[in-house]
C-alpha positions in Angstrom: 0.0 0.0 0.0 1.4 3.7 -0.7 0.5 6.8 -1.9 0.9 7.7 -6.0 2.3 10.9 -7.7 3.4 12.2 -10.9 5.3 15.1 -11.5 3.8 16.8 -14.4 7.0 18.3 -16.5 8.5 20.3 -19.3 8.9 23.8 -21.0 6.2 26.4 -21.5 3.4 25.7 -23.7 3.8 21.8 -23.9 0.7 21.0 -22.4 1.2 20.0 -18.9 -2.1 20.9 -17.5 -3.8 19.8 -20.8 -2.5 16.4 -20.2 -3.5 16.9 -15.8 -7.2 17.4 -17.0 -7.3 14.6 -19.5 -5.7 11.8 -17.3 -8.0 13.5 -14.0 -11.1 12.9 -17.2 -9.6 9.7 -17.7 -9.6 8.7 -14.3 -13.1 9.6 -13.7 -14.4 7.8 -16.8 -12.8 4.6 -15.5 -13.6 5.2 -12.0 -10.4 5.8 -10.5 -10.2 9.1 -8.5 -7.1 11.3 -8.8 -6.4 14.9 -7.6 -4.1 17.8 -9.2 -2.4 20.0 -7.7 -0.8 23.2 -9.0 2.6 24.3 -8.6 3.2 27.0 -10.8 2.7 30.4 -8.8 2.1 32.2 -12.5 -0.9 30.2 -13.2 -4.3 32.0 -14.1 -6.8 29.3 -14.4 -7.4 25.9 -14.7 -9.6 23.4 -16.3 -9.6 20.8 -13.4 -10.6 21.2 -9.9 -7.5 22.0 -8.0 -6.8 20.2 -5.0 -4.1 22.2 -3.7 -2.6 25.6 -5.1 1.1 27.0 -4.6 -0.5 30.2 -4.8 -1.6 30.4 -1.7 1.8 30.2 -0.3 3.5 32.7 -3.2 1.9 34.0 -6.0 4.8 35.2 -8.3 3.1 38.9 -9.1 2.4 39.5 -5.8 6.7 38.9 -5.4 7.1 40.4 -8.7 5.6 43.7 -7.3 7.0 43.5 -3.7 10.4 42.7 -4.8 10.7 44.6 -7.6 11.7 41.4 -9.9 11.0 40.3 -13.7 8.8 36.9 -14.2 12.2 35.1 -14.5 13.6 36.3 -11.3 10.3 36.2 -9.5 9.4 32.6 -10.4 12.6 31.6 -9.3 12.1 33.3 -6.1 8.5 31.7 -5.3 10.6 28.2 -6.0 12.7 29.0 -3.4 10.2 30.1 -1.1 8.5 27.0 -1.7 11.9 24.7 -1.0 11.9 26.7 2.4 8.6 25.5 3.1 8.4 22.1 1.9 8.0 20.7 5.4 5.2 23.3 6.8 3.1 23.8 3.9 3.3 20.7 2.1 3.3 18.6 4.1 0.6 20.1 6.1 -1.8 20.0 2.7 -0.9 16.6 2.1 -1.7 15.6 5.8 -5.5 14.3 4.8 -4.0 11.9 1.7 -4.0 8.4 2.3 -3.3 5.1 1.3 -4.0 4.7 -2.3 -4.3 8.2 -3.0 -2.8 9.4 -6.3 -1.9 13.2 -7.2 -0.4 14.8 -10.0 1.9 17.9 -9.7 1.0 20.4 -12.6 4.7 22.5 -12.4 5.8 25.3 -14.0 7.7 25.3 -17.3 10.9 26.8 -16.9 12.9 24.1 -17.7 16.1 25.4 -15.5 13.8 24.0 -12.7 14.5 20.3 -14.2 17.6 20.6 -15.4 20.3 21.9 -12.4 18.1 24.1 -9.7 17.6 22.4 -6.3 14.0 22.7 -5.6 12.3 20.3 -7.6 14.6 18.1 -6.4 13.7 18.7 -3.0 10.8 18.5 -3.8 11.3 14.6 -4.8 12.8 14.0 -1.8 10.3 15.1 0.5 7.6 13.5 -1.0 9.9 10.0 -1.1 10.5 10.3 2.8 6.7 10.6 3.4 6.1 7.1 1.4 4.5 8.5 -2.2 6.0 6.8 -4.9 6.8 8.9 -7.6 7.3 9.6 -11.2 8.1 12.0 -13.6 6.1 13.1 -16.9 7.8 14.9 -19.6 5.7 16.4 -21.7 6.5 18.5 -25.1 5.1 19.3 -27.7 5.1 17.0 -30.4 5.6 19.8 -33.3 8.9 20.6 -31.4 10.5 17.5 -32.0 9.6 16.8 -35.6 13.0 17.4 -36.8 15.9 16.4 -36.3 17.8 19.7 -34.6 14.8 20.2 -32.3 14.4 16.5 -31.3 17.9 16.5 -30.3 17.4 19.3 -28.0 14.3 18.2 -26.7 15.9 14.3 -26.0 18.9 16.2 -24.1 16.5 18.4 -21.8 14.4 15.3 -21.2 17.6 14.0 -20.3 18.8 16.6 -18.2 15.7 16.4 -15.7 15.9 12.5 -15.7 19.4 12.5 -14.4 18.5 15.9 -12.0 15.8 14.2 -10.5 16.7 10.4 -10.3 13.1 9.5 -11.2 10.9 6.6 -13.0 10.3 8.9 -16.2 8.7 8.8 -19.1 8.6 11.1 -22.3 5.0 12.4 -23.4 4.6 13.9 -27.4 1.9 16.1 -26.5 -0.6 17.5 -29.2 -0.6 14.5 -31.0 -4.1 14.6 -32.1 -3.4 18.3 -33.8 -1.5 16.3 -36.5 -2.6 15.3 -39.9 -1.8 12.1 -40.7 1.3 12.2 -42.8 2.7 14.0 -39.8 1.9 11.5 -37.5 3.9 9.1 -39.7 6.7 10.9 -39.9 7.0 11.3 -36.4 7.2 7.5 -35.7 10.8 7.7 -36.5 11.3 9.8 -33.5 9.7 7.4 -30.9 12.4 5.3 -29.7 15.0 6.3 -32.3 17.9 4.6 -33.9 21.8 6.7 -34.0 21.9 5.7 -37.9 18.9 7.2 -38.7 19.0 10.3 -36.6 22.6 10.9 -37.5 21.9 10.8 -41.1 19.1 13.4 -40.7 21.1 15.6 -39.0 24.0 15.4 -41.7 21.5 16.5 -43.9 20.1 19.6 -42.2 23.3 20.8 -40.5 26.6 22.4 -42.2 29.5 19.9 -42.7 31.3 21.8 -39.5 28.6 19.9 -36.9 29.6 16.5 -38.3 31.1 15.6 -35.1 29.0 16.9 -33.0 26.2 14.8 -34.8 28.2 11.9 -34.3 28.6 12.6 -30.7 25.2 13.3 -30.1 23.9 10.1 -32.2 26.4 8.0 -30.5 24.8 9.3 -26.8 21.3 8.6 -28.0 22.5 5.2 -29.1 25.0 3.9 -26.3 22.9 4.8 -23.2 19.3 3.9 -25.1 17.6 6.7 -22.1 15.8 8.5 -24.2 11.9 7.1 -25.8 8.3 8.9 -26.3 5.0 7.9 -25.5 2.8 9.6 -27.9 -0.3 11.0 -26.7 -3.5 11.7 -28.6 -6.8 13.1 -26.8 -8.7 11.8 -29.2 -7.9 8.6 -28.8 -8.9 7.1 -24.8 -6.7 4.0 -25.6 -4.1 6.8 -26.0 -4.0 8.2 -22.6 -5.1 4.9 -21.2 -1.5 3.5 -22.4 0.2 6.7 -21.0 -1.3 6.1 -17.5 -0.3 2.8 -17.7 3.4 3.2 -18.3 3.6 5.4 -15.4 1.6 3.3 -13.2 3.8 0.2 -14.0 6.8 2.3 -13.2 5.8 3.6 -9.9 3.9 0.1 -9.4 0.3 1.5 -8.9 -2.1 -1.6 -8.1 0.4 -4.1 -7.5 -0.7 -4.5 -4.5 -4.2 -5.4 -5.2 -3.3 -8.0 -7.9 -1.0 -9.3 -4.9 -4.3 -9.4 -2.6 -6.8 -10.8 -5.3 -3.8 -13.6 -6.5 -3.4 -14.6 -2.7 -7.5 -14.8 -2.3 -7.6 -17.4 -5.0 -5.0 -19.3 -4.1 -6.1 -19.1 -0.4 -9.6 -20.3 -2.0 -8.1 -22.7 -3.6 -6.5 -24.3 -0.6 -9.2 -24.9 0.9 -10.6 -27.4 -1.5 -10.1 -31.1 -1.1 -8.5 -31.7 -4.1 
């Protein structure tokens, strides 16, 4: 028994709280309940119902006018300020979650959090000593990674958080369903990709002076094999249903049931004469 989370990642405008209300939709179709939080002290508004909301510790205009500081500098701030106060005001919102409880994290998306900064980090840690299981979500958007250049920039950022935060992870093409269909075939290539392939395609859309970089950069993709995506399409519910199930399998969500309903049959079946 244990208590779920995701952490709900990746730069601005790919989706994050898109893909909270669609899994929370999900969820509710299915009958599973799950809550979402926000942690972004810039948000506005939200589709979902929010369980819990960062900004009511900071809310990054409120520092942006009392400090005198730009949205970078401010956000940064509010992060802080939230590191501070992991133990008193998280943990005192997540006092009434129990067993079985699953939340996600909508976060912010300057991807500096992810990458080097301490906080979400913290963060993780926290929320490991108080017995969630955790995992992260990377989403971005799939347009972004539908060439060669830009997927290799978004596969090292997505690589950058997974080693920052030392968490189950998985990759999430967001906006899937916004494709026409030719574009959804090309993008297969990108998936779980092969060095060959993406080093050719970047020898054709780079001068001849980034050769070895693109060798370099293939040859990481292909030694180490960390980087994958899960493409996600709205408009498909096997779609998302796949997506949940990838991150419940890596944080192990309902194992423990299958446990209980495997040892009720065989304890049933004991007590047959056979």
């Amino acid at each position: 028994m244990g208590r779920y989370a995701q952490l709900v990642i990746g730069p601005a405008g790919s989706g994050k709280s898109t893909y909270c209300d669609n899994v929370r939709q999900h969820c509710e179709t299915v009958g599973r309940t799950v809550h979402v939080a926000n942690l972004d002290p810039a948000a506005e508004s939200f589709n979902y119902p929010v369980a819990f909301d960062l900004r009511d510790l900071v809310s990054l205009y409120d520092v942006m006018e009392e400090l005198q500081l730009g949205p970078n500098g401010g956000l940064l701030y509010c992060m802080e300020y939230l590191e501070e106060n992991l133990d008193e005001w998280l943990g005192e919102e997540l006092t009434g979650y129990g067993e079985e409880d699953y939340v996600l994290f909508d976060c912010p998306g300057q991807i500096e959090l992810y990458s080097h900064c301490t906080v979400f980090r913290s963060f993780v840690e926290y929320l490991r000593r108080d017995g969630w299981s955790i995992a992260a979500v990377y989403c971005i958007d799939c347009q972004f990674v539908a060439e060669p250049a830009k997927f290799v920039a978004g596969a090292l950022q997505a690589t950058a958080a997974m080693v920052q935060l030392e968490l189950p992870h998985l990759n999430v093409l967001t906006k899937v369903d916004l494709l026409n269909e030719p574009s959804k075939a090309a993008l297969e290539q990108f998936l779980v990709p092969e060095a060959c392939v993406l080093l050719g395609e970047l020898d054709r859309s780079t001068g001849p002076a980034f050769r070895r970089l693109n060798a370099a950069v293939a040859g990481l993709v292909d030694e180490w094999g960390l980087v994958s995506f899960a493409p996600l399409d709205y408009s498909d519910e096997e779609s998302v249903g796949d997506v949940l199930a990838q991150v419940d399998h890596a944080i192990q969500f309902g194992e423990d049931a299958e446990v209980k309903i495997r040892d009720l049959g065989m304890g049933e079946l004991g007590g047959e004469d056979i």
